[in-house]
C-alpha positions as CSV (number, residue, x, y, z in Angstrom):
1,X,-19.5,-28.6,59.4
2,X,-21.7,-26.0,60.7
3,X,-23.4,-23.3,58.1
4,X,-22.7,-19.7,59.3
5,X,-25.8,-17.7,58.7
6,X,-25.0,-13.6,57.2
7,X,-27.5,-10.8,57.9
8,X,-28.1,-8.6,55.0
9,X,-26.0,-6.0,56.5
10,X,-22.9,-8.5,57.1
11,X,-23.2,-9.4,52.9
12,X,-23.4,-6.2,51.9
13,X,-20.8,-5.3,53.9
14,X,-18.7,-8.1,52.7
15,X,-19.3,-7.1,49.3
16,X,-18.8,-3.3,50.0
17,X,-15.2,-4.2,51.1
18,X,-14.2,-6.3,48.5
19,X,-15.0,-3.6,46.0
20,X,-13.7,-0.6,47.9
21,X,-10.2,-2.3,49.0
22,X,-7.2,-2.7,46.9
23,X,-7.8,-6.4,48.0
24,X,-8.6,-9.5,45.6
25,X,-12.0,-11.4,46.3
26,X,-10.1,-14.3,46.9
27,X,-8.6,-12.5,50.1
28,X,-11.8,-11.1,51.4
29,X,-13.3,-14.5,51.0
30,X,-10.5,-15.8,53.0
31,X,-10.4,-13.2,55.6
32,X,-14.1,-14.0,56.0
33,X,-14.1,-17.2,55.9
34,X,-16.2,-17.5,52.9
35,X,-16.4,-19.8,49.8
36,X,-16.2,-17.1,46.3
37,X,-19.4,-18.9,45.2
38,X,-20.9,-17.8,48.3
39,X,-19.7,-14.1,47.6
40,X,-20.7,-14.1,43.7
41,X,-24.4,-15.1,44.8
42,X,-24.7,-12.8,47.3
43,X,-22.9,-10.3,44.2
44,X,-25.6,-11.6,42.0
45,X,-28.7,-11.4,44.7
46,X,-27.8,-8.0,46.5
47,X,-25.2,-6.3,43.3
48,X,-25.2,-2.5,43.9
49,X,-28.3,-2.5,45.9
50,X,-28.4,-0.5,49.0
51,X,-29.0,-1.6,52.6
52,X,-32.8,-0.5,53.3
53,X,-33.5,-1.9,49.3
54,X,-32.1,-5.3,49.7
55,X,-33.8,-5.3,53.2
56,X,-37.3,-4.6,51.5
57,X,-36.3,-6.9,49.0
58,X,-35.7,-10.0,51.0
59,X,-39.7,-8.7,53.0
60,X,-41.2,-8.8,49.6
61,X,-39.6,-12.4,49.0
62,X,-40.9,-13.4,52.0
63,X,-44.5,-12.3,51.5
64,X,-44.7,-13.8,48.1
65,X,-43.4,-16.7,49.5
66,X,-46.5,-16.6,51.7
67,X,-49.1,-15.6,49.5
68,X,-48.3,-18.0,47.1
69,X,-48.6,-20.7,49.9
70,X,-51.9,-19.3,50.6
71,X,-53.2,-19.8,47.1
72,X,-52.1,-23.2,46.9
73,X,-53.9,-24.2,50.6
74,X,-57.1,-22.2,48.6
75,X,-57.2,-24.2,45.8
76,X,-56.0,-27.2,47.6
77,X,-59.6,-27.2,49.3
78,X,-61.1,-26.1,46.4
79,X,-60.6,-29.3,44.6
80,X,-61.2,-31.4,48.1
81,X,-65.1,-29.7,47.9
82,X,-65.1,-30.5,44.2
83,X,-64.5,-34.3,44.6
84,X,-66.6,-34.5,47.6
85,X,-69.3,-33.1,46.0
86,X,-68.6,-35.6,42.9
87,X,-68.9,-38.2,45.6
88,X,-72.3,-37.3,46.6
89,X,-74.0,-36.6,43.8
């Protein structure tokens, strides 16, 4: 089965309409083709936020994700000097 990928825009969207409508999730979900866990996650992750906030929300995800991968290369190579140096000493 192949995995649909939403933009930010498209969830919010999503999530805009099934609050504004006199619709049920369970009809948006259906109209969308999307599973209600799906659309409580995205509820849960984005909630009342606006479009440029959840935007610079998933960038500041993305750069923690990236420092954090940083500091783990940093101190990966920190403890490969360490047990060279044991090594020759």
């Amino acid at each position: 089965m192949k995995v649909k990928r939403y933009t930010i825009e498209t969830k919010i969207r999503i999530l805009r309409e099934a609050q504004s409508r006199d619709k049920t999730i369970q009809d948006v979900c259906r109209e969308r083709q999307i599973s209600e866990q799906s659309f409580h996650r995205w509820k849960r992750e984005l909630g009342m936020l606006e479009l440029n906030q959840a935007k610079q929300l998933k960038e500041l995800q993305r750069e923690n994700a990236r420092l954090k991968r940083m500091l783990a290369d940093e101190m990966l190579g920190k403890e490969l000097l360490k047990e060279v140096l044991e090594k020759k000493l």
